[in-house]
N, C-alpha and C positions, 0 to 999 in steps of 0.2 A: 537367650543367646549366651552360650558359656566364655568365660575367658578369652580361649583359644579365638574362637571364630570370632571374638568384637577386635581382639590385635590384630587380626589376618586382615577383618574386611578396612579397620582403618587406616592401614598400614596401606590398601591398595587405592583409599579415597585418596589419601594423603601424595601418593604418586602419581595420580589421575590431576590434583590440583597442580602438581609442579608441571604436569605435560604439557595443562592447558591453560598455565595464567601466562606464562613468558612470548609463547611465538606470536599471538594477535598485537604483542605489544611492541616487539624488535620484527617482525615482520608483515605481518599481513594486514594492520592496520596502516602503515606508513605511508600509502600513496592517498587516501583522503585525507590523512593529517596534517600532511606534510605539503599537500598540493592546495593552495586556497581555492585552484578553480579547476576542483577536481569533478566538481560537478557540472562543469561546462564540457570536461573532454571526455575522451572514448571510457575512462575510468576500468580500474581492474577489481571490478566489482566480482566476480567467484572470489578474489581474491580476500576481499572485505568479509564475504558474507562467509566463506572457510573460517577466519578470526572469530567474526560473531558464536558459530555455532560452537567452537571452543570452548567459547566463552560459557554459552549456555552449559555445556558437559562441566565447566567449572564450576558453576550455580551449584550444581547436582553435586557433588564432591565435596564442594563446602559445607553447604550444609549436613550431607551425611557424615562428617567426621565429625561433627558438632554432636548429632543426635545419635552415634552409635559408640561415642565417648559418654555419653549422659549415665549411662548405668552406672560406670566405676566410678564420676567424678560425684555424684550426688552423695554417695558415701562420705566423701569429703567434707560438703556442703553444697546442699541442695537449691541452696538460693544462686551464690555462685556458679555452677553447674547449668543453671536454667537461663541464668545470665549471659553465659559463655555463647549456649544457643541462638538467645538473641543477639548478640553481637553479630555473631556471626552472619545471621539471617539478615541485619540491617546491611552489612556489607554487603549480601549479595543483593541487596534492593539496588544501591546505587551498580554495583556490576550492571546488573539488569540494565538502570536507566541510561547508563554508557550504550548498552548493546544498540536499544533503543534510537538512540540517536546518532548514530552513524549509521544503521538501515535506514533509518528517514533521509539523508543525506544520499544515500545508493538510490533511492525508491524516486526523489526530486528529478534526478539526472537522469534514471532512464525514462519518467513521464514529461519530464519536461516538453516541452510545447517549440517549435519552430521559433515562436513569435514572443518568449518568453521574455523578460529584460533579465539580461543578464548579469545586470550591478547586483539586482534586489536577488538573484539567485544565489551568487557569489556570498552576499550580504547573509543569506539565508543557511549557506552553509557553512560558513565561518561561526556561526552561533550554533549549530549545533556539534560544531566539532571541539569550542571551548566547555559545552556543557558535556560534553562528554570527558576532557580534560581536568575538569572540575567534581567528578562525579569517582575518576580515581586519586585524584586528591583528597578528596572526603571519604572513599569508603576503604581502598588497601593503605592508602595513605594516612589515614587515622585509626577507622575502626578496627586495623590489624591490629594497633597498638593496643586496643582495651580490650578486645576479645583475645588473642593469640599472646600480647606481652601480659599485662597485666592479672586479666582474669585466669587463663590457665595458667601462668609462671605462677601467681602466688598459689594456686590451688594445687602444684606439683610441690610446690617449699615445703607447702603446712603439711602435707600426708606423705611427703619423703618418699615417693614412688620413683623417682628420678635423686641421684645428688645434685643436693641444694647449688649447688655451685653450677651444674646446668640449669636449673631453677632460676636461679638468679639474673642469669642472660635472659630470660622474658622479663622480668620485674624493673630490670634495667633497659633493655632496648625497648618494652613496652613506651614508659614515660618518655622515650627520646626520640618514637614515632609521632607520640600524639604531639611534644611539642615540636617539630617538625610540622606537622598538619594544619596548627596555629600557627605557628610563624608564613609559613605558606598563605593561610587566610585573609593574614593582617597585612602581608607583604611585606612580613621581616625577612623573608625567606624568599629567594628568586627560587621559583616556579619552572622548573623543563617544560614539564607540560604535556604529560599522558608517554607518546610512544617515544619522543623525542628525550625526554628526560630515559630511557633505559636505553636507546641506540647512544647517547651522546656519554652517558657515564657509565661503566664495564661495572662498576661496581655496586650498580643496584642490582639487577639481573643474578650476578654471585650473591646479594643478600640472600634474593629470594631463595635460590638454590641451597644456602648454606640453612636459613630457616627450615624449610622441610626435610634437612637432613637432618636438624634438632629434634624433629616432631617424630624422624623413623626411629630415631633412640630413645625419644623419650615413651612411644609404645610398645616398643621392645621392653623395657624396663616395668613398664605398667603391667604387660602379659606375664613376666615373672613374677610379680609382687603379688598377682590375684591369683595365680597358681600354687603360689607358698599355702600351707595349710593354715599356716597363724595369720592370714590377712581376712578382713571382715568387714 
C-alpha cells in the first residue's frame, strides 16, 4: 500500500471512530444506564442495540488505524509500532465486553418470564451495566492513554513526522489519562460512570473530538513526510 492510500484510508478509519465512539455514549445508551429497572419496563431496546452496533463499526476502525499505521510506524520502531497495535486491540477487547453486557441486559428484559422476581432482575441488571461502566473506565479510559498518548506521541517526537510540540500533547495527555484511570480504580477519582460521565461533563465529548482532530493532522503530516524523497 503506498503513502497516499495508507493517509487516505487512515484518515477515514479515524472519522469512522469519531462518528462511532460519541453517540452510544451521549445517546443511545442512556436509557439502560440510566434507568436501574430498565429491564423491567417496555425499554428502548433498537435504541440500545443501534449504540451497540456503532460500537461494533468502532472495534473495526480502531483497530484498522492501528494496523494500517503499522507500516510507517515500524520504521520508527518496530517494537513500539506493534505495541501501539496491541494497545489498541486490548482496548477494543474491553469495548467489546461493554457491548457485551448491555445486550445481555436488552436480551434479560425481552425473555424475561411473567413470574420472574423482579428484585433479582433489577439486581441482575445493575451489574451488568456497572460492568459495562467499568470496562470504559479501563479500556478508553486508560488504554487510550498507553496506546494513543504515550506510545504514538513518543513514536511521532522520536521520528519528527508531526512537530514535536503536537507530539508532546500525546506524551503529556498520555500520562494524565492513565493516572486518571488509576485514580478512578483506587477511588481517588470520582467516577461519572460510562454515559453519564459524557452527558454530565460537555468537556469530555470535546476531548474526544479535539483528539481525533490531532490524529487528522498528525496523518496529514505523516503523508507528507513519506512523500518527501529523503524519508526512509
Amino acid at each position: 500500500m503506498n503513502p497516499q492510500t495508507i493517509a487516505r484510508v487512515t484518515g477515514i478509519l479515524f472519522l469512522i471512530t469519531f462518528a462511532t465512539s460519541i453517540p452510544p455514549f451521549v445517546y443511545h445508551y442512556v436509557p439502560v444506564v440510566d434507568d436501574p429497572r430498565y429491564i423491567l419496563g417496555g425499554g428502548a431496546d433498537n435504541r440500545v442495540l443501534t449504540g451497540a452496533f456503532l460500537e461494533l463499526i468502532l472495534i473495526i476502525a480502531n483497530i484498522g488505524t492501528a494496523v494500517v499505521l503499522f507500516p510507517i510506524l515500524k520504521r520508527q520502531n518496530e517494537i513500539l509500532a506493534l505495541g501501539y497495535v496491541t494497545a489498541r486491540v486490548i482496548e477494543c477487547v474491553f469495548i467489546a465486553v461493554g457491548i457485551l453486557s448491555l445486550l445481555t441486559v436488552v436480551t434479560l428484559r425481552q425473555e424475561a418470564t411473567a413470574g420472574a422476581d423482579a428484585g433479582s432482575l433489577v439486581t441482575a441488571g445493575k451489574s451488568l451495566v456497572a460492568l459495562h461502566d467499568w470496562t470504559f473506565r479501563l479500556g478508553p479510559g486508560f488504554f487510550v492513554g498507553v496506546g494513543n498518548g504515550l506510545i504514538l506521541g513518543y513514536l511521532m517526537y522520536t521520528s519528527r513526522l508531526v512537530p514535536r510540540g503536537m507530539a508532546l500533547l500525546g506524551l503529556i495527555g498520555g500520562p494524565l489519562i492513565i493516572a486518571s484511570g488509576v485514580g478512578v480504580l483506587f477511588g481517588v477519582i470520582e467516577a461519572g460512570g460510562g454515559v453519564a460521565a459524557h452527558r454530565d461533563h460537555p468537556g469530555v465529548p470535546l476531548g474526544v473530538v479535539a483528539r481525533h482532530l490531532a490524529h487528522r493532522e498528525r496523518i496529514q503530516s505523516i503523508c507528507d513526510r513519506s512523500l518527501s524523497p529523503n524519508y526512509s
